[in-house]
N, CA, C and O atoms as a DFTB+ gen file, in Angstrom:
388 C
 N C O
     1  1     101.852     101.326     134.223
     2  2     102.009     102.073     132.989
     3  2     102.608     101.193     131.895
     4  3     102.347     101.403     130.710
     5  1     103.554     100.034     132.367
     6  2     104.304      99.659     131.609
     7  2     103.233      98.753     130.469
     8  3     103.409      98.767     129.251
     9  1     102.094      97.975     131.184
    10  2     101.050      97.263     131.192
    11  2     100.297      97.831     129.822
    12  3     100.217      97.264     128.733
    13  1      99.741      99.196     130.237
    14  2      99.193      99.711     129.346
    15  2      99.496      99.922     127.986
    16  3      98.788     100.006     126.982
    17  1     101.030     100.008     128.235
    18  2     101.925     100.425     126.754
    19  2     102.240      99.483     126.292
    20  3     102.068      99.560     125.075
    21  1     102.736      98.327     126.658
    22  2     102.505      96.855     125.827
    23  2     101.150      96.178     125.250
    24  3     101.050      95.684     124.127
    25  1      99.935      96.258     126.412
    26  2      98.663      96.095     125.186
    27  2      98.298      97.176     123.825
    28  3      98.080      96.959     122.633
    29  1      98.341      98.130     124.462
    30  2      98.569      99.531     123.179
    31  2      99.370      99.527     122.142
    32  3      99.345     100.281     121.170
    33  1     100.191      98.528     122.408
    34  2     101.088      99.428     121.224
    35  2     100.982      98.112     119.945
    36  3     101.217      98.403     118.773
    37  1     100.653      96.860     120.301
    38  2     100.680      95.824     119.109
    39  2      99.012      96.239     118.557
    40  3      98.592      95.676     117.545
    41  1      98.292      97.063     119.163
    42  2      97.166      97.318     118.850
    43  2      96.956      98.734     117.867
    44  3      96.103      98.981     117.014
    45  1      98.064      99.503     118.355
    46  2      98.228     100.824     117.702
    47  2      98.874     100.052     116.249
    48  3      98.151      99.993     115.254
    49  1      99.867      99.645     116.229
    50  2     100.541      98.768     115.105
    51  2      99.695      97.678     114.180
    52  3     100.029      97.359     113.039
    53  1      99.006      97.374     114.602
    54  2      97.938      96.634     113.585
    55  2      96.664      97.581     112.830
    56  3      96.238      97.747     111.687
    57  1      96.476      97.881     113.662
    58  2      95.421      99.030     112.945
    59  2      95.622      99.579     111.566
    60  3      95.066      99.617     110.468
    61  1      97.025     100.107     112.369
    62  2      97.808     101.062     111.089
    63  2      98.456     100.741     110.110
    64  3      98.658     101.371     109.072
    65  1      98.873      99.530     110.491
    66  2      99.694      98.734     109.204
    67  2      98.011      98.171     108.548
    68  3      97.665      98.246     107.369
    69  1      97.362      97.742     109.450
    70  2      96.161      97.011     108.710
    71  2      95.299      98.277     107.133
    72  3      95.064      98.236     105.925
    73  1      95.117      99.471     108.667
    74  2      94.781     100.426     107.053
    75  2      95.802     100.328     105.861
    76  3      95.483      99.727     104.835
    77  1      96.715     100.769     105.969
    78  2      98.037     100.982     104.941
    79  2      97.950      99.957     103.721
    80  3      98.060     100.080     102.501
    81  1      97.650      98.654     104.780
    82  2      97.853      97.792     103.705
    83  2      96.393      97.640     102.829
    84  3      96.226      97.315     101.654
    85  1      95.563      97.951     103.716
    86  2      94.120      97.563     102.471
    87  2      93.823      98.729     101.848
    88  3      93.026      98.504     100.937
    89  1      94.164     100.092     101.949
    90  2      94.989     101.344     101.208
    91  2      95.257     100.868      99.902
    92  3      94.669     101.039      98.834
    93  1      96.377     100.167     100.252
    94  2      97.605      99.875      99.124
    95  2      97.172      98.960      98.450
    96  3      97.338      99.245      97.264
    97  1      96.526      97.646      98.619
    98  2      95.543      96.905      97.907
    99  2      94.362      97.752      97.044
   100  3      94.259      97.907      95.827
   101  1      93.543      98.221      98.108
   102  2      92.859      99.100      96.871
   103  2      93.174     100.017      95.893
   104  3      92.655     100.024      94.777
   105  1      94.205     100.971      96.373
   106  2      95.151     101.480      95.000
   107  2      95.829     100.482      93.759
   108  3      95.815     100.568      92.531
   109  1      96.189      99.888      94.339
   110  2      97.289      98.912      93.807
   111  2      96.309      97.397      93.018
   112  3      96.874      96.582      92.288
   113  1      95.155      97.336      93.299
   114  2      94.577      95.999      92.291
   115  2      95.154      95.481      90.787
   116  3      95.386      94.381      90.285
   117  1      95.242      96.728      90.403
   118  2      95.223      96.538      89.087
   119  2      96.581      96.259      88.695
   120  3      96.830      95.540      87.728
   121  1      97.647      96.905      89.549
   122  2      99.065      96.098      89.697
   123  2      98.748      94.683      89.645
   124  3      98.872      93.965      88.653
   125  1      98.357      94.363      90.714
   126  2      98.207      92.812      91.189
   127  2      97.710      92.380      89.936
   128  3      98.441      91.693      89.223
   129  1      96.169      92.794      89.440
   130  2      95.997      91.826      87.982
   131  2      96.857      91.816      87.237
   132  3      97.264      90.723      86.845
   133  1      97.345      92.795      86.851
   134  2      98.438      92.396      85.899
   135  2      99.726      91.613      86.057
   136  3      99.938      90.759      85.196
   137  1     100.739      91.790      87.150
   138  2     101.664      90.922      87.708
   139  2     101.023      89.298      87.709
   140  3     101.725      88.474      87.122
   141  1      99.855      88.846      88.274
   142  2      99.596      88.014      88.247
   143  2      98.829      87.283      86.612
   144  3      99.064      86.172      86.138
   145  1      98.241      87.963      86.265
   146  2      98.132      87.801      84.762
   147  2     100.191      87.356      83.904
   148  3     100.621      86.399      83.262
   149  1     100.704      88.399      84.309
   150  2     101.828      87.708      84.377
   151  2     102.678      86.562      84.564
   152  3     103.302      85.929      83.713
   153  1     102.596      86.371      85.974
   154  2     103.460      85.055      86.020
   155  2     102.061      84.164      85.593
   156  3     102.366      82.980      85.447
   157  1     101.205      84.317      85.454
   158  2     100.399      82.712      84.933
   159  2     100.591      82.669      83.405
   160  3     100.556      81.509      82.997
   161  1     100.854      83.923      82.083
   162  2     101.477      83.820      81.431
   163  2     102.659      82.757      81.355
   164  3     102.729      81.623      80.880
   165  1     103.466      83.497      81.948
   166  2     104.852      82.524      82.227
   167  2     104.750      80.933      82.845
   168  3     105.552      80.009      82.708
   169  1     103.856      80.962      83.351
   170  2     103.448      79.467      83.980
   171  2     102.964      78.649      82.746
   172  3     103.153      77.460      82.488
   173  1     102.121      79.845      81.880
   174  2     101.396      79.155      80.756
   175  2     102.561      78.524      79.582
   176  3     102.395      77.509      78.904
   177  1     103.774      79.443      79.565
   178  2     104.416      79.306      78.459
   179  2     105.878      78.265      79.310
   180  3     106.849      77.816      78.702
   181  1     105.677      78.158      80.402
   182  2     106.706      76.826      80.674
   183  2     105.813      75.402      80.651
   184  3     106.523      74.397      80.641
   185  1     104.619      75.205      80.644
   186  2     103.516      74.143      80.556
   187  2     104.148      73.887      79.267
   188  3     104.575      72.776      78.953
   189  1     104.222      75.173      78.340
   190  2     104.042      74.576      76.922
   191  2     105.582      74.549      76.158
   192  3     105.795      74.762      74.964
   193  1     106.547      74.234      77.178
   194  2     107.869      74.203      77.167
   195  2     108.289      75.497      76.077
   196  3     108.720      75.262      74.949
   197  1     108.131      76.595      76.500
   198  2     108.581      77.557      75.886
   199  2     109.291      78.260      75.824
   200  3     109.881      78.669      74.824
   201  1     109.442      78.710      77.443
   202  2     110.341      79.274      78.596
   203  2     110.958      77.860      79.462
   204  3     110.398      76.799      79.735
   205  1     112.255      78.323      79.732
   206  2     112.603      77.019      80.588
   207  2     112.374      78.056      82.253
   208  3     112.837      79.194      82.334
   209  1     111.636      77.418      83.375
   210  2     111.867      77.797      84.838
   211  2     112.597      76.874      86.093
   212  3     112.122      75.843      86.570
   213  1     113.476      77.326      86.366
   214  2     114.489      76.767      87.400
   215  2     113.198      76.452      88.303
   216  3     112.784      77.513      88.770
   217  1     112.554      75.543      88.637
   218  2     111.578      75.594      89.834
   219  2     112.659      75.495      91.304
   220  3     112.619      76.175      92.330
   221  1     113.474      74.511      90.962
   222  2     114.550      74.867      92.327
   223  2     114.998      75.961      92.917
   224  3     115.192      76.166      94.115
   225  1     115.156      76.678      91.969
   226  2     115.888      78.107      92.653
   227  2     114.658      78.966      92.734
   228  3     115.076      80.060      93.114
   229  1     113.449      79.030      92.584
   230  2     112.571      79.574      92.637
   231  2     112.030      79.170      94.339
   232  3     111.545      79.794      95.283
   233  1     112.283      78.308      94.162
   234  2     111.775      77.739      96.044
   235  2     112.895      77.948      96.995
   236  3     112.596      77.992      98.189
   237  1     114.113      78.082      96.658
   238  2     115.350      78.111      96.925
   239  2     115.139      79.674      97.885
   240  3     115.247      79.994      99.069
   241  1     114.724      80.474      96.378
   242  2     114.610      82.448      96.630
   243  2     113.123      82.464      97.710
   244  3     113.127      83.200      98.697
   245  1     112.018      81.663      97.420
   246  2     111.404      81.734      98.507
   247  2     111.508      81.346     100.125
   248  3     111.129      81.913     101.150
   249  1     112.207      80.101      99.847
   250  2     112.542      79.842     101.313
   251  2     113.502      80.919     102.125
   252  3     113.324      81.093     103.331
   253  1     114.470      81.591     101.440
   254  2     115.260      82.663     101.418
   255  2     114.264      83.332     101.725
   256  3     113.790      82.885     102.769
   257  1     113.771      84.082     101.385
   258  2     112.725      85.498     101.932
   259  2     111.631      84.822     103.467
   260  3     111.451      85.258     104.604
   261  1     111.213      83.823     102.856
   262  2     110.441      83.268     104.686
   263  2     111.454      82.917     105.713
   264  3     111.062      82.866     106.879
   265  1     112.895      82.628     105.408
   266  2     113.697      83.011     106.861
   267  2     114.194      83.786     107.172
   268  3     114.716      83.945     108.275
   269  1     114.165      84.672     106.050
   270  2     114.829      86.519     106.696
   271  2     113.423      86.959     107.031
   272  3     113.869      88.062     107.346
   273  1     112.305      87.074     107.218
   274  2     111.416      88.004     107.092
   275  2     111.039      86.704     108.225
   276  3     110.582      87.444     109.096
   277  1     110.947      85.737     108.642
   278  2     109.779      85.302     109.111
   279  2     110.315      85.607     110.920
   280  3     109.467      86.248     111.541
   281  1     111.169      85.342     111.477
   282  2     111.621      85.778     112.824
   283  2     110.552      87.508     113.165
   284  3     109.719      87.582     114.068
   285  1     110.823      88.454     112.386
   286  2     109.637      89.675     112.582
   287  2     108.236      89.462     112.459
   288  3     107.552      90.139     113.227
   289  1     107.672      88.740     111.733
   290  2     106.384      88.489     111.601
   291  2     105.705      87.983     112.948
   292  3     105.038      88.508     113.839
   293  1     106.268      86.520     112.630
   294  2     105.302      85.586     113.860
   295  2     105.360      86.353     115.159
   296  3     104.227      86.441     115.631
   297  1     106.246      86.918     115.879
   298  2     105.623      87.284     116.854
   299  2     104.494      88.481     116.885
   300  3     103.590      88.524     117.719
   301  1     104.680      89.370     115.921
   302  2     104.009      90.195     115.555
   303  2     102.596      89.629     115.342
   304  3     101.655      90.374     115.615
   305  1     102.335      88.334     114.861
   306  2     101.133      87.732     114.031
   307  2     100.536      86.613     115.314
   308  3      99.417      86.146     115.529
   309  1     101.601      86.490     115.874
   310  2     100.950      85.750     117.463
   311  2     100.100      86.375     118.205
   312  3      99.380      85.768     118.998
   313  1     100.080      87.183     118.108
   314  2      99.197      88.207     118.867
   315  2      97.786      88.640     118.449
   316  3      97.507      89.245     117.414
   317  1      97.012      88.277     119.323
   318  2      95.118      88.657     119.362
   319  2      95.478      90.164     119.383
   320  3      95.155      90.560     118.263
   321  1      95.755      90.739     119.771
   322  2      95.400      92.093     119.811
   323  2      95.889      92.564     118.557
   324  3      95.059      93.079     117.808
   325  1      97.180      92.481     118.149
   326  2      97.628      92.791     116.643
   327  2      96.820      92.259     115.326
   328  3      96.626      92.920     114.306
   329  1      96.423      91.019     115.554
   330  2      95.386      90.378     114.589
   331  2      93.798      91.155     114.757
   332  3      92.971      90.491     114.132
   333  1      93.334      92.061     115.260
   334  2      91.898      91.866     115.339
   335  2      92.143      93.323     114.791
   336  3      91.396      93.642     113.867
   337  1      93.145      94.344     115.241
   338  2      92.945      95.713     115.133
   339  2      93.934      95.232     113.268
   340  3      93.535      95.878     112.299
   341  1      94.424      94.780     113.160
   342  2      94.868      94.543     111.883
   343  2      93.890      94.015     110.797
   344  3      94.114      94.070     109.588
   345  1      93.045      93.621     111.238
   346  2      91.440      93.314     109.951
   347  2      90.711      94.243     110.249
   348  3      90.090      94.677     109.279
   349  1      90.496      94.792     111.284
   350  2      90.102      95.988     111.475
   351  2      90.417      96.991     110.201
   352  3      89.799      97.186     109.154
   353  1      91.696      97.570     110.758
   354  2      92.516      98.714     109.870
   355  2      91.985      98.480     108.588
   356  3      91.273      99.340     108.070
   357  1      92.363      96.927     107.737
   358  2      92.335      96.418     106.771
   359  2      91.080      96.942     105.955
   360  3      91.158      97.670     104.965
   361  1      89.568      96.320     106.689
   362  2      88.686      96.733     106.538
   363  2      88.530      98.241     106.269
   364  3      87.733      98.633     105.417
   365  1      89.324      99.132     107.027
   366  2      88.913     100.287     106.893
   367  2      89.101     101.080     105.948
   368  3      88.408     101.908     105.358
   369  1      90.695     100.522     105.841
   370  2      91.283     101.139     104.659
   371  2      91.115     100.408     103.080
   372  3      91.735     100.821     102.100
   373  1      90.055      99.127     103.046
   374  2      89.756      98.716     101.586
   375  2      88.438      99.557     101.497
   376  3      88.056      99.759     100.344
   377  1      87.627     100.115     102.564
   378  2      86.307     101.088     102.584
   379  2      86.768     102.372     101.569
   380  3      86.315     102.824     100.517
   381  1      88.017     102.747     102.535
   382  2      87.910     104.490     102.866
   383  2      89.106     104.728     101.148
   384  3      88.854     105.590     100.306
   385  1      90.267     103.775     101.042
   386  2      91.115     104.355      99.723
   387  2      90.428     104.646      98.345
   388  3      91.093     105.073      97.401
């Protein structure tokens, strides 16, 4: 039993996070264009020394978020069964939102 509930359950968990998230992508695009229309703004206007950007502390705050967050992921993302039902979901939910 125990067997069953460990292949099941990184499989139940990808699916569902996989819909959710291509859900939330398809709701959410037009967020994304714009945020990203955004910072390339801002990218545009530190090129043209307009805005000053700390690039240090900008990599600083990212490396910060990939070592709090990254210990949950990878094992989560190691996994064939979590990866296949997770493009799965994905797929389903950029179809169905």
């Amino acid at each position: 039993m125990s067997e069953v509930l460990t292949s099941i359950l990184p499989l139940s968990i990808g699916g569902i996070s996989g819909f959710f998230v291509g859900y939330a992508v398809k709701k959410a695009y037009r967020l994304a264009f714009i945020i990203g229309a955004f910072m390339f703004s801002i990218a545009y206007m530190a090129h043209l020394n307009v805005v000053s950007l700390d690039i240090r502390e900008l990599i600083e705050t990212a490396s910060t978020l990939v070592a709090t967050f990254g210990p949950f992921i990878v094992p989560l993302t190691s996994s064939l069964l979590f990866m296949g039902s997770f493009i799965v979901g994905l797929i389903y939910g950029l179809t169905k939102g």
